[in-house]
C-alpha positions in Angstrom: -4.1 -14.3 -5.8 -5.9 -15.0 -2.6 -7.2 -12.8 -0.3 -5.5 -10.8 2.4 -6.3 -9.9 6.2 -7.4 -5.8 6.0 -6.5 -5.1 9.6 -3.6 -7.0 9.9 -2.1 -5.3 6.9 -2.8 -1.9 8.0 -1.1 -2.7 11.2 1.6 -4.1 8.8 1.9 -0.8 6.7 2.3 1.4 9.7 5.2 -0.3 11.0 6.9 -1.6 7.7 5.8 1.0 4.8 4.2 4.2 6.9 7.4 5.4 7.9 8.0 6.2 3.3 4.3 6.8 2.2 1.9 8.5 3.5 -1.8 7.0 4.1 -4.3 8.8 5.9 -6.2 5.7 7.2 -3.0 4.5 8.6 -2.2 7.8 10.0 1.2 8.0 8.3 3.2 10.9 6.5 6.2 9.3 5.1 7.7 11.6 2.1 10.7 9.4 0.5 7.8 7.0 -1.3 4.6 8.1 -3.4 2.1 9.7 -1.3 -0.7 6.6 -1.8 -3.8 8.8 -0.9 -2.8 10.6 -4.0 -1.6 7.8 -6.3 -4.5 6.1 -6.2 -7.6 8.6 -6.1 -7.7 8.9 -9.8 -8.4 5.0 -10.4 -10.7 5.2 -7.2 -13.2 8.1 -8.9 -12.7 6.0 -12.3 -14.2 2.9 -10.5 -11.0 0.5 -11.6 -11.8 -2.9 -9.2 -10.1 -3.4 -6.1 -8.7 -6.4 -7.0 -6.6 -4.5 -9.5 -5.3 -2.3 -7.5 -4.7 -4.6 -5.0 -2.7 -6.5 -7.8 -0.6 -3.4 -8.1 0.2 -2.8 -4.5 1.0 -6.6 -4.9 3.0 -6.0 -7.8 5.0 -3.4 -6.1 6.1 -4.8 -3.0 7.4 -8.0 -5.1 9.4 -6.0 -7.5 10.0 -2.2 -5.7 12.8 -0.3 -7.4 15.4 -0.6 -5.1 17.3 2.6 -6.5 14.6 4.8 -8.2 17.3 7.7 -9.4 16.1 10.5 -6.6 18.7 10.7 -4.3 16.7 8.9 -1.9 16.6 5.1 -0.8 13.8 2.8 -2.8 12.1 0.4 -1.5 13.2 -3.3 -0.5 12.4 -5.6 -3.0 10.1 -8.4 -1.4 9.9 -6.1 2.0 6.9 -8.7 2.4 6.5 -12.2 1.7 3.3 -14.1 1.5 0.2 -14.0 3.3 2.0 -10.5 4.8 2.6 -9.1 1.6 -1.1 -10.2 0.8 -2.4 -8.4 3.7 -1.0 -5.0 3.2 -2.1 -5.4 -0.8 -5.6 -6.0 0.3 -5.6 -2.9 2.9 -3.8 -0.2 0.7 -6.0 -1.1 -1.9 -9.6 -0.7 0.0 -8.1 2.1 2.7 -6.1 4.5 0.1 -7.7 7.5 -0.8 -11.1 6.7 1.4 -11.7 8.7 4.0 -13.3 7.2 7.5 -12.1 3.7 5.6 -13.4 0.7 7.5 -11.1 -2.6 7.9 -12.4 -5.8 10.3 -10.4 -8.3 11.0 
């Protein structure tokens, strides 16, 4: 996978995802999705690369669960194509459970 754009995917995820999950860096409390501070600390003190995580996030926005079971709306599938979708990958996985994270772009 190439690389994404950082800052141009935390200004994505603020406007397309922060208003589900909640990410500190971008400022946003959404409840219906996983809480991504939380979701990825674990693999963050464990040292896991961030290109697998980014992977993940990746993963995720191709093939969200549309109806997870909860009572509550899932994601889109493919919310974000391409480069976009690359660019919100890349920033979720460096900015998510780091505090003061840093993103140039």
């Amino acid at each position: 996978m190439t690389s994404g754009d950082a800052a141009a995917g935390k200004q994505l995820f603020k406007t397309k995802c922060g208003s589900c999950h909640t990410l500190a860096d971008a400022g946003t409390t959404g409840t219906i999705g996983p809480n991504l501070d939380n979701a990825f600390a674990a693999d963050k003190a464990q040292g896991f690369d961030l290109s697998t995580m980014r992977d993940l996030v990746r993963g995720q926005i191709a093939y969200a669960e549309s109806d997870p079971g909860t009572g509550h709306p899932g994601m889109t599938p493919n919310l974000l194509h391409g480069q976009q979708a690359r660019d919100v990958a890349v920033y979720v996985a460096q900015c998510a459970a780091v505090k003061n994270c840093k993103v140039s772009g």
